[in-house]
N, C-alpha and C positions, 0 to 999 in steps of 0.2 A: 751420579755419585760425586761427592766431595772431592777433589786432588787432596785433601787434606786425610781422605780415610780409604788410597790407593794402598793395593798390597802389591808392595815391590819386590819386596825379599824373599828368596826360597830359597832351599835347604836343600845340600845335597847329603847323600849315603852316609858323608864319612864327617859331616859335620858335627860339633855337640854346641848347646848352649848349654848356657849359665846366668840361673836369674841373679840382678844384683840388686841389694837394695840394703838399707840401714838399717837396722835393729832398732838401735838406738845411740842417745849419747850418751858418757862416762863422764867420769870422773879419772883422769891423770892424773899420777901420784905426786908426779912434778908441780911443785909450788909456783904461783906466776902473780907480781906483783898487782896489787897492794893484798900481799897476802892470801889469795886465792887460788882454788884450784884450775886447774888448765881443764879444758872439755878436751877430749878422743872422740872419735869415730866408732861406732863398731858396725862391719859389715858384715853382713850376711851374703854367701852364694852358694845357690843350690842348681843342682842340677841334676837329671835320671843316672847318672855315674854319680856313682857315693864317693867314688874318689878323686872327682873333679869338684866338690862341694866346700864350702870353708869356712871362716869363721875368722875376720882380720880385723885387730884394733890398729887404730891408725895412731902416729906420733900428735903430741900434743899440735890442735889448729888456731891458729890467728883466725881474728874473724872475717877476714875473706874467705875463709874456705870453710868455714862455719856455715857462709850463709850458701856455698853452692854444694853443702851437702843436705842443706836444711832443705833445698828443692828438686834434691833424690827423694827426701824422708816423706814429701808431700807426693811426690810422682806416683812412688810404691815401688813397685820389682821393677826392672827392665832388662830384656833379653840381648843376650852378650854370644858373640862367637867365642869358645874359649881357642886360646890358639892350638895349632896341630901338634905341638911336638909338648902339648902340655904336662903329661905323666911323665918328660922323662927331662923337663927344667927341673935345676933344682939349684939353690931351695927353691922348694915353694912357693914364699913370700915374692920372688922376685917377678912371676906373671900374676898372682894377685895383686899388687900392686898396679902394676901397667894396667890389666882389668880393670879395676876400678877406677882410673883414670880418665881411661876411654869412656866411661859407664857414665860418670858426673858430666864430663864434655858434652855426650851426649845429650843426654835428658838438658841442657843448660840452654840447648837450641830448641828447644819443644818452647809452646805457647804456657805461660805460667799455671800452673797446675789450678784447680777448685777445690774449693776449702773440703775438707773431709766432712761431708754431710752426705744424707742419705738425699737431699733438697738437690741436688748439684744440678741435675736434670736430665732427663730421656734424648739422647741422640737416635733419629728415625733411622738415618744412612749409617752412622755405624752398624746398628743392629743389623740391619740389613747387611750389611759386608760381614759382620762374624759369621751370621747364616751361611753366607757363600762361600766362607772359610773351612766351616767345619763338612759342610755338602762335599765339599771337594777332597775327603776323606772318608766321608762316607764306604763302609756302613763302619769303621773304626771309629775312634775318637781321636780329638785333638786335645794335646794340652796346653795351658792357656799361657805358657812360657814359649809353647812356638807359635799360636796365635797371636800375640804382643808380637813376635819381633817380624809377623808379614809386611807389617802396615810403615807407609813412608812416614807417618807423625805419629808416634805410638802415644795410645792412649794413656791416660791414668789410671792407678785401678779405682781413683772414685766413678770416673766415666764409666771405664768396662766393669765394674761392677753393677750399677745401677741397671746397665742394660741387657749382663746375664741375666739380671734376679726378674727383670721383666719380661724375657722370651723363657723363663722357664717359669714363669707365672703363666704364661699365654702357652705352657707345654709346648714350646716349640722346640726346647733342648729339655735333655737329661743331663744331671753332675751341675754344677755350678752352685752348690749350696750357696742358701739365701745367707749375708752375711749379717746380715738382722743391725743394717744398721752403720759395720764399721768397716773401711775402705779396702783393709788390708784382704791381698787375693793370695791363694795358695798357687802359687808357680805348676806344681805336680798336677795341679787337677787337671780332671779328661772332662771333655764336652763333647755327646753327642746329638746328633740330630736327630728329631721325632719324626714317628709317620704323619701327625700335624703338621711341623716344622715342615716339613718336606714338599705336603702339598701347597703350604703358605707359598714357600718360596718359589715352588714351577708357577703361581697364580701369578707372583710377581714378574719373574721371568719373562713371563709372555703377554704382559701387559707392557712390558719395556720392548718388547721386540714388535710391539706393536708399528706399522709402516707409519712414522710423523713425516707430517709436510715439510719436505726440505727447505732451508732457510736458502732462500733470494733475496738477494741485497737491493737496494732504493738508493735515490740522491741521500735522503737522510739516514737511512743507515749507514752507508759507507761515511757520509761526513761527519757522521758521529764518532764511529769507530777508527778514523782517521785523526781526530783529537787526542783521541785519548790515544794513540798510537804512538803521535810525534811526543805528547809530554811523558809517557813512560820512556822513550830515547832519553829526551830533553834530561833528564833524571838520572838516567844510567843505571837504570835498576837492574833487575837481574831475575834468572829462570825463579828462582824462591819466592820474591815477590809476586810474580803471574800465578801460583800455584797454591799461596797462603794469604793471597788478597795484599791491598797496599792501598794508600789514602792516597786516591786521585782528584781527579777535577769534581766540583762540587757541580749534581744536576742542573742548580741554576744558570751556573757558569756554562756548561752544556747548553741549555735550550736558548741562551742568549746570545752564543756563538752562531746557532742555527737561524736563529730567528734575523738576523743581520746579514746569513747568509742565504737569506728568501727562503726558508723554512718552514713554515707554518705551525703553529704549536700544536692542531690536531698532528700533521705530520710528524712531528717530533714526541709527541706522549704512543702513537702507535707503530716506531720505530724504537723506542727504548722497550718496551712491550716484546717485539721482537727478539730484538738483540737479548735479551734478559730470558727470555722463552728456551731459544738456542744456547743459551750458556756461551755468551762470547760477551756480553757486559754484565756485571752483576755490581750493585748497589749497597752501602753499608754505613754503620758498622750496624754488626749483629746484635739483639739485644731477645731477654726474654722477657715474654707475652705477661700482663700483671692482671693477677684474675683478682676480681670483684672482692673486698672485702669481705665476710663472713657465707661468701658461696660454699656449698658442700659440693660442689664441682671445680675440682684442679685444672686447670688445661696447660697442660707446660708445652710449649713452642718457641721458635724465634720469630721474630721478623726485623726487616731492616729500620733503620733510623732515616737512610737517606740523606745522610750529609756530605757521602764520597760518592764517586761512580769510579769502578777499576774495568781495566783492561783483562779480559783471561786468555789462559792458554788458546784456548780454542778461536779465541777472538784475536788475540795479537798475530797467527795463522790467518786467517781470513783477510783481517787489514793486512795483510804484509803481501798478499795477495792481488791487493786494489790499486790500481793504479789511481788515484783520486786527488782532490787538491792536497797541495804539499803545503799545511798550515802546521802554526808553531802556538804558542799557549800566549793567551793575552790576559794581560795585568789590566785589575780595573781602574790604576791610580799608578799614572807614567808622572815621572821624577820632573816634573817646570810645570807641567798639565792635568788639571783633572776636570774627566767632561762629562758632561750630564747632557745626553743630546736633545732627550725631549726639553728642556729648559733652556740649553746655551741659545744666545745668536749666532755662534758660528763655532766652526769646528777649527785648533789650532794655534799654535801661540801666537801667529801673527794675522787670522784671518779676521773677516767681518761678515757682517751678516745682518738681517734687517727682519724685526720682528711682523711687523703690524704691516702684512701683503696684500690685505684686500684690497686698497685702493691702486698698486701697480696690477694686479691681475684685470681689474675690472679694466683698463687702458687698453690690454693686449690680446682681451679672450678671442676677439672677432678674427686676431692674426693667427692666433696659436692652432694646431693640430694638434691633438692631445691622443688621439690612436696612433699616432706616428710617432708622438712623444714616449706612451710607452711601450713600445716596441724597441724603440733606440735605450732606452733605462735599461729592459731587460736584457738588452746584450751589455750594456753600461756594466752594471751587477756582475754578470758571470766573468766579465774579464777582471773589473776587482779584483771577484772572489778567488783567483788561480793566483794572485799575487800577494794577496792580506798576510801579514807577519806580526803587527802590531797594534795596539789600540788604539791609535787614529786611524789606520786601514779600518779597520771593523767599524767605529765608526763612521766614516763615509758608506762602508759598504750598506750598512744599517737606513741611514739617511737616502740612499738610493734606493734601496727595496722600499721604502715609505712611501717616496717620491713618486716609484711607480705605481705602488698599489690606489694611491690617490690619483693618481692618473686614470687608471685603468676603472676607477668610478668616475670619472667627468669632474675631477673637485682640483679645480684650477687653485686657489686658494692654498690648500693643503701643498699643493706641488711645487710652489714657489716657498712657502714656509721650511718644507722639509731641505728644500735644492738650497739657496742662500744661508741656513745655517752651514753648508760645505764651503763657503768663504774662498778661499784666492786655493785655498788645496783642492778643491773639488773642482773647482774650475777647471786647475792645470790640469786634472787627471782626465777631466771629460774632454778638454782639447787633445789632447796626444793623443786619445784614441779613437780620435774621430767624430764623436758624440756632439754637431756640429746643434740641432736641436737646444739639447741640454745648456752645450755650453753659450749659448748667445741669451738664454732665457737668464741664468745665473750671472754673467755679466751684466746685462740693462737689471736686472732688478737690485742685484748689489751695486750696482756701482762702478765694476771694476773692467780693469781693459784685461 
């Protein structure tokens, strides 16, 4: 289920709502230059108490507040606490007022409403969740003014409409008359659930409760989920963001992080598969499915576009869980430097590096051990990879995992190509850590002491 279609809110004994929403707009009698009339507000709020219900023109609006009622008028109703000691304020005016205040705020944090069309589209997981809304009241009914205010992102009534009119097409509810068309929902109405409905939803039920494979983590999945961990810090985002998605690292940017950090792209396309499976990374933005010009078959769906990868609740839990390399987000274009490792001679603003290897390789194959060579790489690599922060870490680290995979086929050639583009950086770093191998093959073949 969506965090976006959780029902948070319940209701106790002594609560009442109150649906709010706009009527429309007026005309103010007050003149406002050049000669026109000023627009008012007119609210409507209804509630199962007649005398908590109303009926409030607002004072002439400027158009800032023109346009954040105009995305009430588009929302439809939304369900309001009215306050406790409401029958015994007075005037009146003065909690309808605050009400409606609270009412615009809110809906102004909601995702911008869908045009009022009957086209708007079929939400699967909502419908699903009104089901288990109105079940959970069963064999009563619910009305759909306290079904709106369960949910932490309350819907639209063009959304929750489209999706009554289709589970009571599909008879899986009774009440929710078809609105034949126009957005506007009746607050008062009851919705119940069918002996249909009913068995849908135990099919579903127990299809969910079905035992899945629990998710165990891998070198690449934890390194995945560890990216996108540190750049949601790095960001400073916040619980809202994990729970209504946010534009994170771009997949590519992912698999090239991995891939530098000895990854494998099979490894990494059936690590994001996972992760994406469990609901700890998911992929976007959203978009819907374009069916075939002149088909007599609709198919309305989403799918992703894939040009962000985010972090979710359940995954920023897990990674926070991992004890894994402590890496930070790499820019592909550092401010003096921009590198292109398969093409540079050397990695660095002040290194070198020497193209055309076959003739030193063919000098020293008779000396070289190229099993013991990659052996020393791959610990080369993993001590990198615990310290990489920036985008000349990533790429040596890159150039090292090359190094060795050419190693580890017998391609002497390849291994002085990929080693010498690391230049006087690569050097130092294979001397301090011992990489005695490495670093003598990368000095005699560049050049350098």
């Amino acid at each position: 289920m969506s965090p976006r279609w959780e029902r948070t809110n319940k209701l106790s004994g002594d609560d009442l709502l109150i649906a709010v929403c706009l009527e429309r707009f007026g005309d103010h009698p007050l003149l406002a230059p050049p000669y026109g009339l000023c627009k008012q507000a007119i609210i409507r709020g209804v509630s199962t108490e007649s005398r908590a219900s109303f009926k409030f023109e607002t004072c002439p609006l400027p158009p800032a507040h023109m346009e954040r009622f105009e995305k009430l008028r588009e929302h439809g109703f939304t369900s309001m606490l009215a306050p406790s000691n409401w029958c015994y304020k007075y005037p009146p005016h003065t909690w309808h007022d605050e009400l409606i205040v609270e009412a615009v705020s809110k809906v102004e944090k909601f995702p911008r409403g869908e045009p009022p069309s009957r086209l708007a589209g079929y939400d699967h997981e909502l419908a699903q969740a009104v089901m288990e809304a109105v079940n959970d009241v069963f064999p009563h009914s619910l009305a759909l003014i306290d079904l709106k205010y369960q949910f932490h992102t309350e819907p639209s009534d063009v959304v929750l409409s489209n999706v009554l009119n289709a589970l009571r097409g599909d008879r899986y509810i009774d009440g929710a008359n078809d609105s034949h068309g126009k957005p506007e929902l009746n607050p008062l109405e009851q919705v119940t659930l069918t002996t249909e409905g009913r068995r849908h939803l135990d099919k579903k039920m127990k299809k969910r409760s079905r035992p899945q494979r629990p998710y165990s983590g891998n070198e690449a999945t934890e390194f995945i989920l560890q990216q996108l961990l540190s750049e949601f810090r790095e960001r400073q985002l916040t619980t809202t963001d994990l729970r209504q998605s946010y534009k994170g690292l771009s997949p590519s940017e992912l698999k090239n992080r991995s891939l530098a950090a000895g990854i494998s792209e099979v490894d990494f396309d059936l690590a994001m598969s996972e992760l994406d499976k469990h609901g700890l990374v998911k992929t976007g933005p959203m978009a819907m499915r374009d069916n075939p010009p002149g088909s007599l078959v609709t198919v309305i769906g989403l799918y992703s576009k894939g040009e962000y990868s985010y972090i979710t609740e359940n995954g920023y839990k897990e990674a926070s869980k991992t004890k894994s390399i402590p890496v930070r987000s790499v820019q592909t274009i550092i401010q003096g430097d921009q590198y292109n490792i398969r093409q540079a001679g050397a990695v660095g603003a002040h290194s070198t590096g020497i193209i055309n290897n076959q003739p030193q390789w063919t000098a020293i194959q008779n000396q070289a051990d190229l099993g013991a060579l990659t052996s020393e790489l791959e610990k080369l690599r993993l001590h990198l990879a615990q310290s990489a922060s920036t985008g000349r870490d990533y790429a040596q680290l890159q150039l090292v995992a090359e190094a060795k995979d050419a190693a580890a086929k017998q391609d002497g050639n390849k291994v002085v190509e990929f080693l010498t583009k690391g230049g006087k950086a690569l050097l130092d770093a294979a001397t301090d850590f011992g990489a005695k191998l490495t670093a003598e093959l990368i000095a005699k073949q560049s050049g350098l002491s």
